[in-house]
C-alpha positions as a Python dict, from the first residue, in 0.01 Angstrom:
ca = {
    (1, 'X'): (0, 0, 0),
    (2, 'X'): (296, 106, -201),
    (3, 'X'): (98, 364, -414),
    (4, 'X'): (-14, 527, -109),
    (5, 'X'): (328, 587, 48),
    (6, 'X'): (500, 844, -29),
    (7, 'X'): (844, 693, 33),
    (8, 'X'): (774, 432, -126),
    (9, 'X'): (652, 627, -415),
    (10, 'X'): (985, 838, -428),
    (11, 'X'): (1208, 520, -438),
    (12, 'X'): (960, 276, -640),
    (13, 'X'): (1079, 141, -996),
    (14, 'X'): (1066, 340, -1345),
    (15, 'X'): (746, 259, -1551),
    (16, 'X'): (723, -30, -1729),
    (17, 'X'): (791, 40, -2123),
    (18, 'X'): (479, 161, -2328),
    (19, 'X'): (399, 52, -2672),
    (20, 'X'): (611, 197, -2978),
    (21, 'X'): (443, 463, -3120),
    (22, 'X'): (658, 590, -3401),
    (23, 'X'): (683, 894, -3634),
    (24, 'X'): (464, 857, -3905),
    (25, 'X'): (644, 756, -4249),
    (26, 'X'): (652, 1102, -4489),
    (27, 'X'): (482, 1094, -4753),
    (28, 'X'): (804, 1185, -4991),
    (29, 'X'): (1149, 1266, -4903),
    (30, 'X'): (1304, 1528, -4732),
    (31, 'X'): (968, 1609, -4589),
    (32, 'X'): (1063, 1589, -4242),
    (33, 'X'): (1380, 1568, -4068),
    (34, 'X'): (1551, 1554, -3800),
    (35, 'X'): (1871, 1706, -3626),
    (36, 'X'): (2053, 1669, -3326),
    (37, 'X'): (2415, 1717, -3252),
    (38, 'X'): (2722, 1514, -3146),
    (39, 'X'): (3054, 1544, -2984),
    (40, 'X'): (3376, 1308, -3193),
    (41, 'X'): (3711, 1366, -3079),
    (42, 'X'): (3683, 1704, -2882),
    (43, 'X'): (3463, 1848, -3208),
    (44, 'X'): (3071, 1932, -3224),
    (45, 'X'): (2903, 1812, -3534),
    (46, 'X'): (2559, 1886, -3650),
    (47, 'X'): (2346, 1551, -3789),
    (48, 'X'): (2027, 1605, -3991),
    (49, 'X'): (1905, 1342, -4122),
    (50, 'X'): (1591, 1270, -4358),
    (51, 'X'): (1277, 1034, -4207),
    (52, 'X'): (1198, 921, -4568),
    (53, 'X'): (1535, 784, -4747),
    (54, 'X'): (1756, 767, -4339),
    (55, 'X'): (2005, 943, -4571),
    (56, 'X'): (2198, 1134, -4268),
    (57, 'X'): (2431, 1429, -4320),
    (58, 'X'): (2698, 1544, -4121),
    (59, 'X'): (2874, 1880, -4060),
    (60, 'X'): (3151, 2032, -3818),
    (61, 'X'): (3060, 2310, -3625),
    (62, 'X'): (3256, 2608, -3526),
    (63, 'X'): (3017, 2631, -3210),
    (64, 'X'): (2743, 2503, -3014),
    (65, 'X'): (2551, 2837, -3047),
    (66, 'X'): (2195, 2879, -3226),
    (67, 'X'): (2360, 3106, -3462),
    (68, 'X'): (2650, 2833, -3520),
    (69, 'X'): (2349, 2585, -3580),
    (70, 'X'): (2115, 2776, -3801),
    (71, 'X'): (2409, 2902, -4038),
    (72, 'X'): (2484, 2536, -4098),
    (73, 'X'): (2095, 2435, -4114),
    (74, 'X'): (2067, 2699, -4414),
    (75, 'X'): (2409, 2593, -4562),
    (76, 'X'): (2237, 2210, -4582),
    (77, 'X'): (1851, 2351, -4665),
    (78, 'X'): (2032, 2526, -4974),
    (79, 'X'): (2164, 2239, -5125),
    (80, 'X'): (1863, 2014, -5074),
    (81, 'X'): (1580, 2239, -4981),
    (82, 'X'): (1357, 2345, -4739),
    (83, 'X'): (1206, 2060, -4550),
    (84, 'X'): (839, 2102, -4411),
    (85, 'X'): (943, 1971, -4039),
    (86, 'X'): (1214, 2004, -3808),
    (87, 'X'): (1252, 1790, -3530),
    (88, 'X'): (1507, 1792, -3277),
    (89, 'X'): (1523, 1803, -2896),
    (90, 'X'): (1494, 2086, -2650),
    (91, 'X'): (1865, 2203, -2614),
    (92, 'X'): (1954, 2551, -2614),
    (93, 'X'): (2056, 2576, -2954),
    (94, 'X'): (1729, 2494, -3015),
    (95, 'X'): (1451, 2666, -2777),
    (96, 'X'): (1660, 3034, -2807),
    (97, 'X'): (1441, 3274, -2966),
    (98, 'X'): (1709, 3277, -3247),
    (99, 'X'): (1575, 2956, -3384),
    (100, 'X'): (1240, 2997, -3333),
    (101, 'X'): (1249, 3342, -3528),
    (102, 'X'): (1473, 3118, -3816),
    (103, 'X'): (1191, 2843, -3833),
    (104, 'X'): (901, 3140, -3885),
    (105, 'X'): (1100, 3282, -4155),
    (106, 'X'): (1212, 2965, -4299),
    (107, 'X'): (842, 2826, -4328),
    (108, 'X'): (989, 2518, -4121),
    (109, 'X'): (721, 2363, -3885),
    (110, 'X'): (937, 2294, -3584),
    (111, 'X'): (854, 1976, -3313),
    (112, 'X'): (1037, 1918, -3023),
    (113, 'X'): (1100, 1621, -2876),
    (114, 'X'): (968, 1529, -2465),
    (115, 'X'): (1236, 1686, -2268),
    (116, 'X'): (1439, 1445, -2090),
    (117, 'X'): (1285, 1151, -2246),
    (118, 'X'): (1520, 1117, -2608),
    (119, 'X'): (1390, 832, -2745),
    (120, 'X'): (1093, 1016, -2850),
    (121, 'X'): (1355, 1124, -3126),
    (122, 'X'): (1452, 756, -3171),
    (123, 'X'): (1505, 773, -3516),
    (124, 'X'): (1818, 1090, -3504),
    (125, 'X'): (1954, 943, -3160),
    (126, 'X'): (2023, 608, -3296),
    (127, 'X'): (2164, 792, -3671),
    (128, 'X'): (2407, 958, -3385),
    (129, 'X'): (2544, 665, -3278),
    (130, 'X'): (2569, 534, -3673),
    (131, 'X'): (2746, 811, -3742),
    (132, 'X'): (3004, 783, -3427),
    (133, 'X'): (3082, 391, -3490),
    (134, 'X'): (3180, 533, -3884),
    (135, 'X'): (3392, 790, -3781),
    (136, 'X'): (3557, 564, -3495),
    (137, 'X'): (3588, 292, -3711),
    (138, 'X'): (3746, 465, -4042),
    (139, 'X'): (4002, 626, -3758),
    (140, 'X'): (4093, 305, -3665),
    (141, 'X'): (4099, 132, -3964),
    (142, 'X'): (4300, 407, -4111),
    (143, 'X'): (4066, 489, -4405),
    (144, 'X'): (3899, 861, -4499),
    (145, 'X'): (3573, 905, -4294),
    (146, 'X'): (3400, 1044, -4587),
    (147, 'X'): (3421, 722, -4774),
    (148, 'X'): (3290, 589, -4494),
    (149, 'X'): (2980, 794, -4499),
    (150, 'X'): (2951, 761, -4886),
    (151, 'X'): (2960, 365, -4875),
    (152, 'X'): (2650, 407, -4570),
    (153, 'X'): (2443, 653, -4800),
    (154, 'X'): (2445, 395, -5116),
    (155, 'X'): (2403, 88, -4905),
    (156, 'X'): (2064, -83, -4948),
    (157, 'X'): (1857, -18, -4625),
    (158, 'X'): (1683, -400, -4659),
    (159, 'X'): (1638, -634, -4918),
    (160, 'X'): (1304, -460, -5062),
    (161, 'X'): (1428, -92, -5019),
    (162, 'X'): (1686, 68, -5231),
    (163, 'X'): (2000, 264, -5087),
    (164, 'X'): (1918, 620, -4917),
    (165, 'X'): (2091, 810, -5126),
    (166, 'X'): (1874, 605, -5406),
    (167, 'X'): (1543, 731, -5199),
    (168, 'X'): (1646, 1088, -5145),
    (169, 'X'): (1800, 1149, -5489),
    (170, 'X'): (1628, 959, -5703),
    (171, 'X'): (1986, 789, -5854),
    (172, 'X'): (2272, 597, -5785),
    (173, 'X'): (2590, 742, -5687),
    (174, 'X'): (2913, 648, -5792),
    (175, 'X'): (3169, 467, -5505),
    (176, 'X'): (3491, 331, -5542),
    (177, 'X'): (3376, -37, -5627),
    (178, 'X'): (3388, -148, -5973),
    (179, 'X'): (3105, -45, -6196),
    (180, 'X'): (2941, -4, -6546),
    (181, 'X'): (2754, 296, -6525),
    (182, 'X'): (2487, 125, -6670),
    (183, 'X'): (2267, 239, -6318),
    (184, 'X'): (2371, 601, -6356),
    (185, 'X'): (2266, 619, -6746),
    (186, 'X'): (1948, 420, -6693),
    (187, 'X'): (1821, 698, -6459),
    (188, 'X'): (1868, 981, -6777),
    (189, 'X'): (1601, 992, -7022),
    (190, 'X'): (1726, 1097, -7435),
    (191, 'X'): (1457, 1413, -7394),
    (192, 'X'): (1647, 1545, -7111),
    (193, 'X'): (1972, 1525, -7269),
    (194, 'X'): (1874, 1642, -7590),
    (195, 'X'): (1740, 1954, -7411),
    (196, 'X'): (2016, 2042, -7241),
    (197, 'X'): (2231, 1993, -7528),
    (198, 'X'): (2017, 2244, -7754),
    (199, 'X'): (2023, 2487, -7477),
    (200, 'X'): (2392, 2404, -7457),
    (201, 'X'): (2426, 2492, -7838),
    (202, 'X'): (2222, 2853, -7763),
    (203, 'X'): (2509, 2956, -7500),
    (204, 'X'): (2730, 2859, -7760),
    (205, 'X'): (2576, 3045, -8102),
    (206, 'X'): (2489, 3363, -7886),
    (207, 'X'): (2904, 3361, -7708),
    (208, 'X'): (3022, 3298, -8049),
    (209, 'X'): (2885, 3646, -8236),
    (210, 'X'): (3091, 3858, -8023),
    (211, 'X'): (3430, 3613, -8034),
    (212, 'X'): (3463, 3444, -8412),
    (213, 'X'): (3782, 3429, -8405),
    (214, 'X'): (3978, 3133, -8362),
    (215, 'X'): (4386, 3169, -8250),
    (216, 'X'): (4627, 2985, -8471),
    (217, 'X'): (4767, 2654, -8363),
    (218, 'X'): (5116, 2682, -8182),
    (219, 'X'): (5435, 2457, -8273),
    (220, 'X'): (5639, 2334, -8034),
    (221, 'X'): (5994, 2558, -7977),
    (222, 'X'): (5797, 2829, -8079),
    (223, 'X'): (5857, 3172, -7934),
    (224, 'X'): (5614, 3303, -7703),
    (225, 'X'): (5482, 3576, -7492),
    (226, 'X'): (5290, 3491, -7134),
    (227, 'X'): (5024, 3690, -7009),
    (228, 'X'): (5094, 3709, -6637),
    (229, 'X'): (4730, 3786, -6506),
    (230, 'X'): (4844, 3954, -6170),
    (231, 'X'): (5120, 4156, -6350),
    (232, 'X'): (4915, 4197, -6642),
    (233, 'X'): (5229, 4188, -6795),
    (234, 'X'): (5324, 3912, -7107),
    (235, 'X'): (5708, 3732, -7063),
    (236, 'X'): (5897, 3573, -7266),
    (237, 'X'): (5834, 3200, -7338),
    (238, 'X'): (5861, 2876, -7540),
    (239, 'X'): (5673, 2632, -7662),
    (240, 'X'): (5726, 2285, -7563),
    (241, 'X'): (5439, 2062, -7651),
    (242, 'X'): (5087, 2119, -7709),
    (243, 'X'): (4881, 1978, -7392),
    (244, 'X'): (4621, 1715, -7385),
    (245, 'X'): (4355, 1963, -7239),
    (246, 'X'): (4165, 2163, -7517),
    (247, 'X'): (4349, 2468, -7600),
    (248, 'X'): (4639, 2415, -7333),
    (249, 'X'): (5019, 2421, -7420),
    (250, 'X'): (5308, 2348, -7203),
    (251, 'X'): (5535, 2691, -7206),
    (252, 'X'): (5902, 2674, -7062),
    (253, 'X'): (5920, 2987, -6896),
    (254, 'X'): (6275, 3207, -6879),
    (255, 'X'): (6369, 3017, -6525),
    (256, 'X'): (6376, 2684, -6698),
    (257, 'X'): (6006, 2591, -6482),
    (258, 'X'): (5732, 2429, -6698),
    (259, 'X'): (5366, 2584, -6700),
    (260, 'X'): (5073, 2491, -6837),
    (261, 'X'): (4855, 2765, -7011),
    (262, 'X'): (4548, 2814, -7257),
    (263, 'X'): (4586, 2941, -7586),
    (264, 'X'): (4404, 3298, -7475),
    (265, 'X'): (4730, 3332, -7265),
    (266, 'X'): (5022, 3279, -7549),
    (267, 'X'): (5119, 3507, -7843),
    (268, 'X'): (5325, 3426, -8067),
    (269, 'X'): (5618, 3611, -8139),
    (270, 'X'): (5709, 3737, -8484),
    (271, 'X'): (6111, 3684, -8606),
    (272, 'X'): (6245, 3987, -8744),
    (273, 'X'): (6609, 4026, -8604),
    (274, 'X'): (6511, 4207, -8290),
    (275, 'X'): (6415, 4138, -7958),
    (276, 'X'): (6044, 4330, -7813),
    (277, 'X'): (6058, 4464, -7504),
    (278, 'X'): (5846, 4230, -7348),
    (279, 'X'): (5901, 4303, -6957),
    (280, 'X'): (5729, 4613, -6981),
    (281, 'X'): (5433, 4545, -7241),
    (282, 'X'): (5097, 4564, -7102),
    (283, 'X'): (4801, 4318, -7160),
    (284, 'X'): (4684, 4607, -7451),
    (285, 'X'): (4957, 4601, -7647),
    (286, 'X'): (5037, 4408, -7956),
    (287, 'X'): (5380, 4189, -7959),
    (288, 'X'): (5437, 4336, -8310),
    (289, 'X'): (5379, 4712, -8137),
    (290, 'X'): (5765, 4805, -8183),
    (291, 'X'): (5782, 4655, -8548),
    (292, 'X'): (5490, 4901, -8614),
    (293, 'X'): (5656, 5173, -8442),
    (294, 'X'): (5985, 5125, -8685),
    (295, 'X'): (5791, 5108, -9006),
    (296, 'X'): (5662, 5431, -8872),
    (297, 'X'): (5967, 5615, -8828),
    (298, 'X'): (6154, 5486, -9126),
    (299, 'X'): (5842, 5646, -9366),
    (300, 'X'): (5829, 5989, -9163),
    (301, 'X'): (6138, 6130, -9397),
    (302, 'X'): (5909, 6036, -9682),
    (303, 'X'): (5625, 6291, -9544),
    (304, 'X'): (5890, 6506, -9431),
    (305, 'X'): (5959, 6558, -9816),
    (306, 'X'): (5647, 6507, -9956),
    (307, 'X'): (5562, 6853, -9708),
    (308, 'X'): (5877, 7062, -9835),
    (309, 'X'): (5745, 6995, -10171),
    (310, 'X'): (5428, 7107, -10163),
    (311, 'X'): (5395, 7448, -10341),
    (312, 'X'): (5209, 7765, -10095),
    (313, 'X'): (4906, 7816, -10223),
    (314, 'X'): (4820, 8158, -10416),
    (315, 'X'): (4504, 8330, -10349),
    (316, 'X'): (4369, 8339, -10753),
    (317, 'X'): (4110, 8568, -10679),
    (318, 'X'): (4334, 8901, -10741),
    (319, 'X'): (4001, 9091, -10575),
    (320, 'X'): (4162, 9358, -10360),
    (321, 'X'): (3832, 9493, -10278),
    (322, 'X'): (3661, 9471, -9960),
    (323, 'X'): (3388, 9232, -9919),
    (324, 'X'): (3083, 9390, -9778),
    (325, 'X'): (2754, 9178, -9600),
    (326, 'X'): (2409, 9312, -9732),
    (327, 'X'): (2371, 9570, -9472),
    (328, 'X'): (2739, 9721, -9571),
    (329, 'X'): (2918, 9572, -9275),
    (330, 'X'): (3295, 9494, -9425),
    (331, 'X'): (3397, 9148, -9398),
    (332, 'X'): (3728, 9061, -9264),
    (333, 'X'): (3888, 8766, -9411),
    (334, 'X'): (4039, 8562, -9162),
    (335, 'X'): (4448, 8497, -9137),
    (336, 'X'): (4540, 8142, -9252),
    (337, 'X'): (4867, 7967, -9208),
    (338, 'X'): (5039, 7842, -9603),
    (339, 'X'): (5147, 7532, -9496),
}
């Protein structure tokens, strides 16, 4: 009776629930994922998160346009590549013709969810409200959000599954709770590391031809010069103490502050009874440029009489005939200064 009515029809009850039928597990991660956004606090946030490893990432958007979206989609498919599906639910941000075009481009094989029916995207619309109770909960608990979403990403997703950040990544990150490292090492193998360090020690033979020099070690109350990179200028400077860092010393500067710089940065200055002019000498110049420029002037008398001394010279040949070329032409000699 009820089935025939059409009243009773547009009042009756929703449908009963069907079966689950869920998303079929990827076959590796990052493979598909899924995106949706949310709303904390007056902000928009885009969530993608991965089917494989539930690993869920999280970032704050300037805008809920397509552009806004897909500028943050590439910023996250970037860092941890291009995933083979998209799936996310039909909101403008995704149906505009802006995303489609992004998908085609992006070789991303893009699956809406049934509009007005969410939980057909189950899996991102319950990561959404994960994601909400962390944020609300690290506000109220006073602790940094971030943490928050760290100590979800390397928690254990059951007792037979490791953590997602394990599944996605392949290792273990580091969190703020006492550890060995011994999980982090055992995921290295000694042929990787000895390759990189060869191809570290490459970098290192092929830098070193052009720079085989090594600077002298500085003493602490030493005199100094400071490059000043935005000046490119060098100031005047002490030594206090040589740092900790490779290469680093701690410089007093002529205000009485205390600055840390490398070793490329310092030059020694060489005690000889006067003072360089070290406000106005460039990033080319030598500290020891004036010292230079006195030895110079104190041996130009030398050449001065080293020049008064030298004789004219006398032309020996005492031929006061003309010299002629083969055809006759006369050849005029030309005038030459006796210095």
């Amino acid at each position: 009776m009820t089935t025939t009515c059409s009243t009773c029809l547009q009042y009756s009850k929703q449908q009963s629930k069907e079966p689950l039928h869920p998303h079929n597990v990827p076959s590796f991660p990052w493979q598909k994922v899924g995106t949706d956004l949310l709303e904390y606090k007056g902000a928009q946030y885009l969530l993608v998160a991965d089917y494989y490893s539930k690993y869920p990432i999280l970032r704050k958007l300037n805008g809920t346009t397509s552009n806004a979206v897909i500028n943050q989609l590439k910023s996250i498919f970037a860092e941890y590549g291009i995933p083979e599906t998209l799936v996310s639910d039909n909101g403008p941000q995704y149906s505009s013709r802006e995303f489609s075009t992004f998908c085609s481009h992006w070789g991303i094989g893009h699956s809406t969810s049934s509009p007005l029916y969410p939980r057909s995207n189950g899996f991102v619309e319950r990561m959404v409200q994960t994601v909400k109770n962390l944020l609300c909960k690290s506000e109220a608990a006073g602790e940094d959000p971030y943490l928050a979403l760290l100590t979800y990403r390397t928690t254990p997703v059951d007792n037979n599954l490791p953590s997602p950040a394990k599944l996605l990544n392949q290792r273990e990150y580091r969190t703020l709770l006492p550890c060995s490292g011994r999980l982090q090492r055992c995921q290295t193998t000694p042929a990787n590391q000895e390759q990189l360090q060869l191809r570290q020690d490459v970098q290192k033979r092929q830098h070193d031809v052009n720079s085989p020099r090594v600077l002298s070690k500085l003493l602490p109350e030493q005199k100094v010069v400071v490059f000043q990179p935005r000046k490119k200028t060098w100031t005047p400077g002490k030594v206090i103490q040589e740092s900790n860092k490779p290469r680093s010393y701690v410089v007093e500067t002529p205000n009485g502050g205390e600055v840390r710089r490398n070793r490329i940065h310092l030059k020694p200055v060489i005690e000889d009874g006067r003072q360089p002019e070290i406000d106005h000498m460039t990033s080319g110049q030598d500290c020891s440029s004036s010292s230079l420029q006195e030895k110079i002037r104190t041996s130009e008398p030398n050449l001065e009489i080293a020049n008064k001394s030298r004789k004219p010279e006398t032309d020996i040949s005492g031929d006061d005939h003309p010299v002629t070329t083969r055809s006759g032409r006369i050849i005029k000699k030309p005038t030459r200064l006796n210095l």
